[in-house]
Backbone bond lengths (Angstrom), bond angles and torsions (degrees), N, CA, C in turn:
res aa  C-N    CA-C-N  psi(-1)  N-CA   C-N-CA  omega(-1)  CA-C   N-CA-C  phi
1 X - - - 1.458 - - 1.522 110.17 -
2 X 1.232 111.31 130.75 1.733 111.40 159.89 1.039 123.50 -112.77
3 X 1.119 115.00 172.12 1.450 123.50 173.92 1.534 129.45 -133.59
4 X 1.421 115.28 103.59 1.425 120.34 179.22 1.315 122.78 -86.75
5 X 1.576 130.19 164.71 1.207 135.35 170.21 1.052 110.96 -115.15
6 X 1.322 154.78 -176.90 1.450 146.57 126.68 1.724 101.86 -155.49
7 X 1.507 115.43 -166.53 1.440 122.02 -168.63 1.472 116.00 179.17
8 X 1.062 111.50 132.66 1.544 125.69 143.70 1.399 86.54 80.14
9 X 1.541 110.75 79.28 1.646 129.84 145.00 1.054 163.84 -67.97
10 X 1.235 75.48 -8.32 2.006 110.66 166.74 1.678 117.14 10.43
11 X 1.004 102.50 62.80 1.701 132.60 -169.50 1.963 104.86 40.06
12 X 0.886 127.51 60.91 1.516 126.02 -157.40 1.703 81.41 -124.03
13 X 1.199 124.54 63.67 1.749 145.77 -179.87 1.958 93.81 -49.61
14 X 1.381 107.58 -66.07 1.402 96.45 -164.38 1.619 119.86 -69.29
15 X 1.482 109.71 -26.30 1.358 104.52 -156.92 2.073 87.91 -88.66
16 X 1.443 117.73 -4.77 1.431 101.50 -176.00 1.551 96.19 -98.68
17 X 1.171 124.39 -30.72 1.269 128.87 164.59 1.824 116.60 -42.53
18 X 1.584 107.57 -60.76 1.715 117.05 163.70 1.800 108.56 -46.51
19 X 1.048 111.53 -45.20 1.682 110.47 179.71 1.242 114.85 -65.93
20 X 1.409 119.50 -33.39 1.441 117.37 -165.36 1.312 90.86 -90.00
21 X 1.374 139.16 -80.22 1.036 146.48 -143.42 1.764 115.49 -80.06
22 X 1.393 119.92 -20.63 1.472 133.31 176.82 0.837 116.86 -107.09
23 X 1.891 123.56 -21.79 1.914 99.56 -155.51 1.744 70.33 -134.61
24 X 1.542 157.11 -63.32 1.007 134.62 176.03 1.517 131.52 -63.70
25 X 1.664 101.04 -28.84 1.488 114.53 167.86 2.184 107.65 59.95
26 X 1.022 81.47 52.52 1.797 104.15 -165.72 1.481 103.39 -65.84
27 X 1.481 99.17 113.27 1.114 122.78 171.96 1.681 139.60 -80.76
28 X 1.777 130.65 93.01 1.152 101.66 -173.14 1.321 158.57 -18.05
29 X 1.372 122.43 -6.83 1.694 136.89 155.95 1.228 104.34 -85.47
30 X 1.612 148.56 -51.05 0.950 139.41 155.65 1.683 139.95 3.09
31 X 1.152 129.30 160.66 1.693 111.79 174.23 1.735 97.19 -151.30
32 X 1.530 91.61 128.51 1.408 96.13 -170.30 1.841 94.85 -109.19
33 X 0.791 107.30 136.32 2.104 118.91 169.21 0.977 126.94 -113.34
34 X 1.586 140.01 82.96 1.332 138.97 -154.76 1.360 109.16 -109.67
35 X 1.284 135.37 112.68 1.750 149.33 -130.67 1.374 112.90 -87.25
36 X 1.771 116.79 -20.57 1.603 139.52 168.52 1.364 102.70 117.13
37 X 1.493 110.08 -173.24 1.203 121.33 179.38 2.144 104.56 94.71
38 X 0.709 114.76 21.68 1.423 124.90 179.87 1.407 112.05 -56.25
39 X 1.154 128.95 -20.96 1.533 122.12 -176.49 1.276 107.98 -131.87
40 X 1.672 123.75 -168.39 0.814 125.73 177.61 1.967 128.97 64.99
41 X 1.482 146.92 116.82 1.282 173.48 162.18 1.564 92.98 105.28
42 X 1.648 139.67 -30.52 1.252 127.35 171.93 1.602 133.20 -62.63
43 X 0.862 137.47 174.75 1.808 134.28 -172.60 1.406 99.99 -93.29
44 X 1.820 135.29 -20.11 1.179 108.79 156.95 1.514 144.15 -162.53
45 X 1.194 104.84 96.31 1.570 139.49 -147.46 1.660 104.13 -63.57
46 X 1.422 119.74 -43.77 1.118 117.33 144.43 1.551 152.49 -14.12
47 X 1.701 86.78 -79.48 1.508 118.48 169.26 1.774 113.79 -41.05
48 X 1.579 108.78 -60.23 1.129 151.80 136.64 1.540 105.17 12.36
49 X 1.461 109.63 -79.37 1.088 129.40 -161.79 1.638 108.56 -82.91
50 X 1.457 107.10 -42.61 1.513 115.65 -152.53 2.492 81.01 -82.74
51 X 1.079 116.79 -33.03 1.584 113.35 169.06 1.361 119.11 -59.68
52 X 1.319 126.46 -8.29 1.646 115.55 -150.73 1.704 72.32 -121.91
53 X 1.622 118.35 -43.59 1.746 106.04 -178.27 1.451 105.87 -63.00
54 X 1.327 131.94 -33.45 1.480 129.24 -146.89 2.061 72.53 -97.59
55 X 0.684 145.92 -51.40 1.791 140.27 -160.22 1.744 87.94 -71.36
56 X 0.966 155.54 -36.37 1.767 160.72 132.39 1.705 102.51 -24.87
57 X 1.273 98.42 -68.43 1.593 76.23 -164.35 1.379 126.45 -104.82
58 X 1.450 106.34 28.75 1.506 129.34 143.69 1.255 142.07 -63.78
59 X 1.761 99.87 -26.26 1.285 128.06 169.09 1.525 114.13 101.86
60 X 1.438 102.39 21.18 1.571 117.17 166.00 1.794 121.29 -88.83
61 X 1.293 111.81 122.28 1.329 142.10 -164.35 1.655 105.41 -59.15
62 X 1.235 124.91 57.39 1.286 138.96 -169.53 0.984 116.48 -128.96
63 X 1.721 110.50 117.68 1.535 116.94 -163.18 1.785 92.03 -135.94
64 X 1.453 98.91 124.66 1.396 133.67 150.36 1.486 138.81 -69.53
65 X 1.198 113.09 123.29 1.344 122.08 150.59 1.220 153.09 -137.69
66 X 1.637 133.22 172.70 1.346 107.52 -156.98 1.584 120.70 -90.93
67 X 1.325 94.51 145.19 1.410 98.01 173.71 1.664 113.08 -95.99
68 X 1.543 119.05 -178.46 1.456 110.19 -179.19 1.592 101.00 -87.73
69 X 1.233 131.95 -9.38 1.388 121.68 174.21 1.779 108.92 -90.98
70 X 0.920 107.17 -30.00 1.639 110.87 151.70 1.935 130.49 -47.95
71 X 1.424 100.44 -41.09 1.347 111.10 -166.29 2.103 81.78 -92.42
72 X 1.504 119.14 -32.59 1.605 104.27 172.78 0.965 110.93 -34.97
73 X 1.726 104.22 -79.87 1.365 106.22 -161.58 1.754 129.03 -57.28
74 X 1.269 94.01 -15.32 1.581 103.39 -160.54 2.355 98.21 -87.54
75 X 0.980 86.08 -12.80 2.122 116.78 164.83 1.279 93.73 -72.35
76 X 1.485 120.64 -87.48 1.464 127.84 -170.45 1.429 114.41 -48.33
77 X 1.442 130.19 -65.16 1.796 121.14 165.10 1.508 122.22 -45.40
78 X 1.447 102.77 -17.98 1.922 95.07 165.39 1.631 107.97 -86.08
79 X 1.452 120.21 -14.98 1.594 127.47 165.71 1.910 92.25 85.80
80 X 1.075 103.30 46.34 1.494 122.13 156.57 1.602 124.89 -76.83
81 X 1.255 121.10 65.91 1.651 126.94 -128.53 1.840 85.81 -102.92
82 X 1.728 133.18 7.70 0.881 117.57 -163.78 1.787 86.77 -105.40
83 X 1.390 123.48 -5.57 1.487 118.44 -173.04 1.572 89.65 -104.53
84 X 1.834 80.02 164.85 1.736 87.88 -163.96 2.076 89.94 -86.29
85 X 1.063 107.85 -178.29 1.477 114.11 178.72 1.896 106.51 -170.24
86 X 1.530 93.59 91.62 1.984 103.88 172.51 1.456 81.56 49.21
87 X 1.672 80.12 175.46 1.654 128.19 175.61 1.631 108.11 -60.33
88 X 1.054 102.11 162.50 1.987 97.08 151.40 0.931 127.77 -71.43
89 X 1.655 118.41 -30.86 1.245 116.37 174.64 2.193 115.04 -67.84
90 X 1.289 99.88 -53.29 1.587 106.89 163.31 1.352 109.95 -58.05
91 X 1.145 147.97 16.86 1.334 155.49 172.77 1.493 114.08 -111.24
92 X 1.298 95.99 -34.19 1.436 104.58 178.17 1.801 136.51 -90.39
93 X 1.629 77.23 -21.74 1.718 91.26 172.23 1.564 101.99 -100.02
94 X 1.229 129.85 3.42 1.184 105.80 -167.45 1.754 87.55 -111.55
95 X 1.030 107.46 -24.82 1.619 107.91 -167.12 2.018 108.52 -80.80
96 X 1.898 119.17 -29.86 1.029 131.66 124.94 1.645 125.18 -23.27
97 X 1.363 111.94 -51.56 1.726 95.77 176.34 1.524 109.43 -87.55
98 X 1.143 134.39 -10.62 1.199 138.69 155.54 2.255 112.84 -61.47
99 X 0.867 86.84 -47.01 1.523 96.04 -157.63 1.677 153.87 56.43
100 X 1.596 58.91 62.31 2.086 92.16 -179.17 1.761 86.42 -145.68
101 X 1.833 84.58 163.48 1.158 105.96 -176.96 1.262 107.23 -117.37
102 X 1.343 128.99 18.77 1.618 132.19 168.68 1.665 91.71 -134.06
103 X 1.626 98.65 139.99 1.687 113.42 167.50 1.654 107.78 -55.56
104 X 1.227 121.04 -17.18 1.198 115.84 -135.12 2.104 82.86 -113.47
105 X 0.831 86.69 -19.56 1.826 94.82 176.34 1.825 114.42 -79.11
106 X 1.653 105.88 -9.33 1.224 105.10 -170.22 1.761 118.49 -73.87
107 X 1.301 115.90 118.02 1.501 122.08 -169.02 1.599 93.89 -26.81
108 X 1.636 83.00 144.55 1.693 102.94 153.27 1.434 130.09 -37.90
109 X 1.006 85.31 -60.49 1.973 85.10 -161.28 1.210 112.50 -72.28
110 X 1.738 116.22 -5.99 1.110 113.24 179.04 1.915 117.70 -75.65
111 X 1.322 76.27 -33.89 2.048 106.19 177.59 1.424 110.32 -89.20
112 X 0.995 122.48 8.84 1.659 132.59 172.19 1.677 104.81 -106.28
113 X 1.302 118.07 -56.50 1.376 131.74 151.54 1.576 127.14 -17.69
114 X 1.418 112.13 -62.31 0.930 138.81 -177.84 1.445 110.38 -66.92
115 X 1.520 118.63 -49.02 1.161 120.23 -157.41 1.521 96.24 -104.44
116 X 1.703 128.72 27.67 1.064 122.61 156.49 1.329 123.89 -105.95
117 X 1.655 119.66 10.81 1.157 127.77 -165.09 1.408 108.15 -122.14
118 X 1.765 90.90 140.67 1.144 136.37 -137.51 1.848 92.51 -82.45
119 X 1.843 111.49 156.02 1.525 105.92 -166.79 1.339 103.38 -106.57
120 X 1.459 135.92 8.58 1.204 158.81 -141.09 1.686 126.23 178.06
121 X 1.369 100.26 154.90 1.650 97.13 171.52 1.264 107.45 -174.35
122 X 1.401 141.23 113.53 1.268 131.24 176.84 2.095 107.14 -105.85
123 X 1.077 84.21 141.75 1.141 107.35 172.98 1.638 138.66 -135.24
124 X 1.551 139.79 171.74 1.180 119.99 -143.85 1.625 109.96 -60.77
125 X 0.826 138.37 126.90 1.553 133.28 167.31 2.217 110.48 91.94
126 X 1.809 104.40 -0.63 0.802 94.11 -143.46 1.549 107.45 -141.15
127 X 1.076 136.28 101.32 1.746 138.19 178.86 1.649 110.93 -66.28
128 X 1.228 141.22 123.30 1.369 129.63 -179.14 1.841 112.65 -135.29
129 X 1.825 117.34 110.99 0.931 117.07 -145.20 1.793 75.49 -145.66
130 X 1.266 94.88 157.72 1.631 127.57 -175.23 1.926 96.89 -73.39
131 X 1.124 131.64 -83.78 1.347 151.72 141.25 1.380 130.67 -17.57
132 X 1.318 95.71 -109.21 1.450 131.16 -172.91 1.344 129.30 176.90
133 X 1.277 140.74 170.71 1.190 148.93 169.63 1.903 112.35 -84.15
134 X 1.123 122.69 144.57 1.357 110.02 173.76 1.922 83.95 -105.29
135 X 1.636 100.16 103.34 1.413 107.94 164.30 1.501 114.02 -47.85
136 X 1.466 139.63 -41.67 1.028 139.77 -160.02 1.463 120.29 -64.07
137 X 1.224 109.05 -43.72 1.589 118.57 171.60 1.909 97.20 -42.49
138 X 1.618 96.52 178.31 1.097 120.29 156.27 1.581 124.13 -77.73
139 X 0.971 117.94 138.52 1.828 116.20 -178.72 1.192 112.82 -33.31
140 X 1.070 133.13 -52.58 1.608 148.88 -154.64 1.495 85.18 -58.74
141 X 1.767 93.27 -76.56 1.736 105.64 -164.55 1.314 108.97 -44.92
142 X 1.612 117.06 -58.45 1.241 118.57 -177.76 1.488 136.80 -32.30
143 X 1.580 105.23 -38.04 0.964 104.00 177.98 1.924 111.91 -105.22
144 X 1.420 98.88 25.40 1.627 99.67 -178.71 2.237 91.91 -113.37
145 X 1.088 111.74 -34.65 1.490 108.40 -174.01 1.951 106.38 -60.94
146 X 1.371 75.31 118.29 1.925 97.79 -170.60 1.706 96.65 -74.87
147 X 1.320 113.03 -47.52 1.387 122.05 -167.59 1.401 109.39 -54.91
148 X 1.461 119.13 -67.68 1.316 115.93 -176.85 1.886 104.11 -56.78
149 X 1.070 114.47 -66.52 1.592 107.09 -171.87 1.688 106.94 -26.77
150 X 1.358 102.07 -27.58 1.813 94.89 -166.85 1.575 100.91 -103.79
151 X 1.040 121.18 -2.49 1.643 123.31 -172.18 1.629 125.42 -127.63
152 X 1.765 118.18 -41.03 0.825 104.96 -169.16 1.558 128.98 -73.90
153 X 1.313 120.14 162.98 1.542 115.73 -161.87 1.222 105.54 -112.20
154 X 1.930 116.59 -20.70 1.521 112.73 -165.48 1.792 98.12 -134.79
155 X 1.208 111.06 139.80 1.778 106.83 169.80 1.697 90.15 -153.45
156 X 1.406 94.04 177.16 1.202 123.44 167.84 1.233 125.12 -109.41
157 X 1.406 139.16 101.35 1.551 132.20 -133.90 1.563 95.06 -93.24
158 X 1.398 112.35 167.07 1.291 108.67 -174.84 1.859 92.86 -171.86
159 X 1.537 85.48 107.85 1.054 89.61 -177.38 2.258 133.04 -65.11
160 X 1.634 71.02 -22.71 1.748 90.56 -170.43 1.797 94.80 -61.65
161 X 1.088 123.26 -25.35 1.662 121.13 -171.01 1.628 102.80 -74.43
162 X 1.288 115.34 -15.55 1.671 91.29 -169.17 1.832 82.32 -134.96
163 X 1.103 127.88 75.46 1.657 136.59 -167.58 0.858 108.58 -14.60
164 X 1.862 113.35 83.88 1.438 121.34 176.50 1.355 110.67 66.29
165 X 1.446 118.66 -33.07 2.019 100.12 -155.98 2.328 100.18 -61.29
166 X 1.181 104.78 136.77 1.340 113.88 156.97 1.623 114.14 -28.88
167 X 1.014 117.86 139.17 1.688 131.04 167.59 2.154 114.20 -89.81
168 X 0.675 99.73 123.95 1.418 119.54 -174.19 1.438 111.61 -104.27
169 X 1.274 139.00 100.13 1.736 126.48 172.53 1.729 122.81 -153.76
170 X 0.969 129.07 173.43 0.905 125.23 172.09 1.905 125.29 -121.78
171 X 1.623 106.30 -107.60 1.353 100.56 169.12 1.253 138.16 79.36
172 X 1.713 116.12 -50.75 1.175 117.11 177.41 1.888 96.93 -127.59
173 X 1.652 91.64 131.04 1.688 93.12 165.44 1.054 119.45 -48.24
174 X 1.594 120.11 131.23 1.316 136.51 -161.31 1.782 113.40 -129.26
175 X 1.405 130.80 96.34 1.785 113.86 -174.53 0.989 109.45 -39.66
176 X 1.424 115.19 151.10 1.509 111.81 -170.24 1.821 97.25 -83.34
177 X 1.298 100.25 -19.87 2.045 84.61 -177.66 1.663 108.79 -64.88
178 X 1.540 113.31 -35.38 1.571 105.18 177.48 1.379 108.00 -79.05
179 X 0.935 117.84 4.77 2.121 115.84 169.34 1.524 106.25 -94.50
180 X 1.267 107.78 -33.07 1.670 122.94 -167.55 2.002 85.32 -71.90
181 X 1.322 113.59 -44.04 1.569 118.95 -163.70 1.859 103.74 -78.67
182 X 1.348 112.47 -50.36 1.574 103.92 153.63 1.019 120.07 -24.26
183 X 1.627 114.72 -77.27 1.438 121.91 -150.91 1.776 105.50 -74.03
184 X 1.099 120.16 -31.44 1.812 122.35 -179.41 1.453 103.00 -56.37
185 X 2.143 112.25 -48.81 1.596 97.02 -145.67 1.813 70.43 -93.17
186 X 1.190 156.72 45.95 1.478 136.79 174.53 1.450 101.82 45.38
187 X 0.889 145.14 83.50 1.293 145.07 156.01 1.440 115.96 -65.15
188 X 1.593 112.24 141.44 1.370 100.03 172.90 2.010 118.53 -76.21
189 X 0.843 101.16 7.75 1.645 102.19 -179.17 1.478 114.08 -150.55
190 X 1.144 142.82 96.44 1.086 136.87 -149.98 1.513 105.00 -133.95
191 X 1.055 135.52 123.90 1.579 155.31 152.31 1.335 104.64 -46.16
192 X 1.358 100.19 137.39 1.615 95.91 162.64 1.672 121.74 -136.61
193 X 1.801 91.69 9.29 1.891 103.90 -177.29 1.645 98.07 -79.57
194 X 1.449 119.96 103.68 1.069 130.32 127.74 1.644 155.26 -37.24
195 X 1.254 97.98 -5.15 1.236 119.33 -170.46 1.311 118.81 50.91
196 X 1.387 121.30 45.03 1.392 114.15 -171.80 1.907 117.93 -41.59
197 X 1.564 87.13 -48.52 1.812 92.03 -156.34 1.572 99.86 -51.27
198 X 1.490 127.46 -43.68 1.101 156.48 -134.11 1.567 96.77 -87.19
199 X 1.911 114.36 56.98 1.079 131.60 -172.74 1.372 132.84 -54.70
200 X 1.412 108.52 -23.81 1.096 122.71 -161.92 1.596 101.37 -98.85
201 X 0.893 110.71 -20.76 1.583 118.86 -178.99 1.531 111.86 -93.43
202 X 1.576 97.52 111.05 1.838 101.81 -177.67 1.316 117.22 -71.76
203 X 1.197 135.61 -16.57 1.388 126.04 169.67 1.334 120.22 -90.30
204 X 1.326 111.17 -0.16 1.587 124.79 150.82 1.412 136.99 -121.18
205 X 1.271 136.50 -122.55 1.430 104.92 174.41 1.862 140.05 66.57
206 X 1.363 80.57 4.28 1.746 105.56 172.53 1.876 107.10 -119.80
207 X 1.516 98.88 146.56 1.520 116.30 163.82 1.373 98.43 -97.85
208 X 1.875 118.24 129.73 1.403 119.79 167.96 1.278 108.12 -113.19
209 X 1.285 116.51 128.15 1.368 119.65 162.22 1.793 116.31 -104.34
210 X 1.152 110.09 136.05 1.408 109.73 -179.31 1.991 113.49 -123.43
211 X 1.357 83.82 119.19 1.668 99.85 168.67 1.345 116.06 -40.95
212 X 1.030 127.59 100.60 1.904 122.01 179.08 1.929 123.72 -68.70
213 X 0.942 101.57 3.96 1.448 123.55 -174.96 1.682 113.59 -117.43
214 X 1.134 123.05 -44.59 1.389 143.39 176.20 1.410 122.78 -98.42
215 X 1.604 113.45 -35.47 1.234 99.25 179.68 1.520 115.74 78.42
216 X 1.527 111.21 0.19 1.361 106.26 161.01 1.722 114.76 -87.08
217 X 1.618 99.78 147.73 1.271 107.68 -164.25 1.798 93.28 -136.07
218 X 1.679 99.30 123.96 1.299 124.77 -164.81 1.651 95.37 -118.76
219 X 1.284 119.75 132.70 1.390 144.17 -151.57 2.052 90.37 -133.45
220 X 1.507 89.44 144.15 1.572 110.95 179.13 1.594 107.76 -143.95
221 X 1.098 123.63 94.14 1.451 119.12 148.65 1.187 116.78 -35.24
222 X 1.431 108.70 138.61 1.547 122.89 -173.63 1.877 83.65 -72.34
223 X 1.416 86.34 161.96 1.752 111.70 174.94 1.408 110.44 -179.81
224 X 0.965 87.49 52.67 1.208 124.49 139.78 1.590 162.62 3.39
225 X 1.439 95.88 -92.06 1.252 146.22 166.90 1.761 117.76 69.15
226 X 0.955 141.96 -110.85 1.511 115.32 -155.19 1.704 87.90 -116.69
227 X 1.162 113.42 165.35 1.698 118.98 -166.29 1.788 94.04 177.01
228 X 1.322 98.51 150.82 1.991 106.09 165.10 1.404 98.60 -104.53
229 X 1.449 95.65 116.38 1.468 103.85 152.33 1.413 112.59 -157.00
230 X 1.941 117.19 164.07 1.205 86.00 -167.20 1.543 95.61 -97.98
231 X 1.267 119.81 -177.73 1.586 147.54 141.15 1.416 104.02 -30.90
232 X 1.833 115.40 112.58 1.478 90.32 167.63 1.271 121.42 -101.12
């Protein structure tokens, strides 16, 4: 059995599809951990979603969680019109792979789905969070603040808060050579947002998945194919 991580899918359907099925070749005993962020600036947020339920109810060992572009949209389909939610343009491709023109039209089960996933998950050797932790709080709090787990971009890691286990997250585009440099020396806190969607940008533009046992870390060029987005 192995165990992978990966993150921040931002509807990029084929190139997570090529990772799963070509370059990890994921096996029902297996356990896949995908960090959130599934929809939203990619061409298909949908696709996206309706693969990660059908890889679930196949009887593949794949556990989700939320990201803050996850908890957007899942704001916007309750018609929560006072929070912000993406660009227009990320509004538009994501609401296109749905096929409706109101958030609020987006099937159930997709928004039932969504809003059952979990903001955290620790596992053997291993903390797994959308974000980060805001180390500063107290433990308790720390690990009760929903906001930062889904938002923050900067902390100070500390291992003594989560008993030793490693920190796992994504969130902020990360070059893949300083993810490639995480994952070799074991880092105690390691990123794993690659910036896949973020095509245009050569030092990003990859899906990373990382072996949780080995520490090998397997990289996917987006493929994509043509989408608006900008350069970040």
């Amino acid at each position: 059995m192995a165990r992978y991580a990966t993150t921040d899918l931002h509807g990029c359907l084929r190139t997570f599809q090529f990772l799963i099925e070509q370059k990890l070749k994921l096996k029902p005993e297996d356990e896949l951990f995908v960090l959130g962020d599934y929809v939203n600036k990619g061409p298909d947020s949908r696709g996206v979603l309706d693969y990660l339920m059908a890889l679930q109810k196949h009887g593949f060992r794949v556990h989700c969680l939320r990201g803050n572009h996850d908890q957007e949209l899942l704001d916007a389909a309750r018609d929560l019109q006072h929070l912000t939610w993406a660009s227009s343009t990320d509004r538009q491709l994501t609401l296109e792979s749905f096929g409706v023109a109101h958030a609020k039209d987006i099937p159930q089960e997709y928004v039932s789905w969504l809003d059952a996933l979990p903001h955290q998950l620790d596992v053997p050797g291993f903390s797994l969070v959308h974000a980060g932790y805001n180390f500063r709080l107290p433990p308790d709090r720390m690990r009760a603040d929903w906001h930062s787990m889904l938002n923050i971009k900067q902390f100070t890691f500390d291992a003594s808060r989560l008993q030793d286990r490693r920190l796992l997250h994504g969130h902020v585009p990360t070059p893949t050579a300083e993810v490639q440099r995480q994952a070799r020396t074991q880092a105690q806190a390691i990123s794993l947002d690659t910036g896949c969607v973020y095509r245009h940008n050569p030092e990003l533009a990859h899906l990373a998945a990382l072996e949780l046992d080995s520490f090998e870390l397997t990289l996917q060029r987006n493929i994509d194919g043509q989408y608006t987005i900008a350069r970040r």
